[in-house]
N, C-alpha and C positions, 0 to 999 in steps of 0.2 A: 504494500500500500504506500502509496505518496503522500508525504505530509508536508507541509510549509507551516511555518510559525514567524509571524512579525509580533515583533514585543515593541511597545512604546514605553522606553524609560520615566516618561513626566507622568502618565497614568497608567497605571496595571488594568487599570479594567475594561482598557481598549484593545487587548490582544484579540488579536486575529490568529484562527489558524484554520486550515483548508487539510479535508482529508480526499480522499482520488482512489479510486480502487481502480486501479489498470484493467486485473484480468478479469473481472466480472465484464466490463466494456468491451475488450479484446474476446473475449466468448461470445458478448453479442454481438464484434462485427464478423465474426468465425463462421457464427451460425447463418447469418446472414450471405456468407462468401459463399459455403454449402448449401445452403437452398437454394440459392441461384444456379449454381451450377448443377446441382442436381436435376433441375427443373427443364434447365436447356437443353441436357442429356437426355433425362426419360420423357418428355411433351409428346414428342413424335411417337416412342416406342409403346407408352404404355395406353396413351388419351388423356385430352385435358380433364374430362368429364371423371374418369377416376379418381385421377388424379387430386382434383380439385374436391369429390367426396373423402378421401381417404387424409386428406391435410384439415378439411377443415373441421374433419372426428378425430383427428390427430392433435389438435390443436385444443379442442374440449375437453379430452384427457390429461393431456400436460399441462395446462393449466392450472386444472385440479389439484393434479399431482405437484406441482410447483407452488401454489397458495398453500398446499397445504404442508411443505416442507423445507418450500425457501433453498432447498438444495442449489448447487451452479448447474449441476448436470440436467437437472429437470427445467431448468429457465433456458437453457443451453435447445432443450430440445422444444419447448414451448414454444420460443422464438424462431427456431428451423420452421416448426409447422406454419406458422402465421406467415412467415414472409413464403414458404411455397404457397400458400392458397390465394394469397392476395396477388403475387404477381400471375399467379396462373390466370387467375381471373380477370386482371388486365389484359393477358395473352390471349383468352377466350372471348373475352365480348364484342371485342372488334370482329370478329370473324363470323359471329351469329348476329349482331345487328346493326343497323346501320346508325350514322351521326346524330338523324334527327332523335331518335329512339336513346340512345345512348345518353344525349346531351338531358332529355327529360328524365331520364332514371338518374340521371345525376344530381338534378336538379331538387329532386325529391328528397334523394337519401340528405342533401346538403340541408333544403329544409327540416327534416326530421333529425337532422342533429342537431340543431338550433333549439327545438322541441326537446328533444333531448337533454341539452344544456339549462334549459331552465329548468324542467322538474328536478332534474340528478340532485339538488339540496336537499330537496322535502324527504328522496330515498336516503340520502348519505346521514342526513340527523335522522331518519327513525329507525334506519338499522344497523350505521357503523357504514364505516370507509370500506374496510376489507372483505367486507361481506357482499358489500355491493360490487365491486371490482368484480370479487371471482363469479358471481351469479350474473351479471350480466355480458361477463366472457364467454364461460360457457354456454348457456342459453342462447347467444347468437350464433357461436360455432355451430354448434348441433343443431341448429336451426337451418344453416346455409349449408350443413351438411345434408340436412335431409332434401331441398330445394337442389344438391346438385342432380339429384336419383332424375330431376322433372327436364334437365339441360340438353339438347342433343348436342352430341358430337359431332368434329367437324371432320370432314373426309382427310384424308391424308394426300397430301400434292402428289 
């Protein structure tokens, strides 16, 4: 871990000090390195529509599993799942539909997070920070995971 410490001689109670966890970061650009690369690898071989069900049930688990032990390995693998579903799904939607369609579904989710942004208080004071994070992680993964069974696939060039 990295630390820094500024001491001010004229008052002690203005020290500053900075802590930095490198490898926790370093594991999240890791994971991130591996799911890209993984994605560009298997996209073609396996189907995005798998694909993209199998990350984003992948992703519902390990979260779990990570909220509920804080482990590196389990953030480590949390993280892999989330960044393949999300780029997969930016790989996918171009290709099943078009601009106008796209630009309104965007439009949507971007309103619905705004909506989102304001209730999250009323959830986060009546049932805790943490408890909200993981419930509504999971619940969307497993959500978008069932919604991929509905997706077609796209033909292979």
């Amino acid at each position: 871990m990295f630390s820094s410490q500024k001491s001010n001689d004229d008052d002690s109670s203005n020290d500053v000090t900075h802590e930095f966890d490198f490898v926790k970061v370093m594991a999240s650009c890791l994971s991130e390195f591996v799911a890209t690369t993984f994605l560009i690898i298997a996209s073609e071989r396996i189907g995005r529509v798998q694909i993209g069900r199998f990350a984003y049930a992948f992703t519902a688990v390990a979260v779990l599993i990570f909220c509920r032990t804080g482990s590196l390995a389990a953030g480590f693998c949390s993280r892999l799942a989330m960044v393949v579903a999300v780029n997969n799904t930016w790989v996918h939607t171009p290709e099943l539909y078009g601009t106008e369609i796209r630009s309104t579904g965007h439009s949507m989710c971007s309103a619905c997070s705004r909506v989102g942004a304001l209730i999250s208080p009323f959830f986060v004071y009546s049932f805790g920070v943490e408890e909200v994070r993981e419930l509504k992680t999971q619940s969307q993964a497993a959500r978008i995971a069932h919604a991929c069974t509905s997706i077609p696939d796209t033909p292979p060039p």
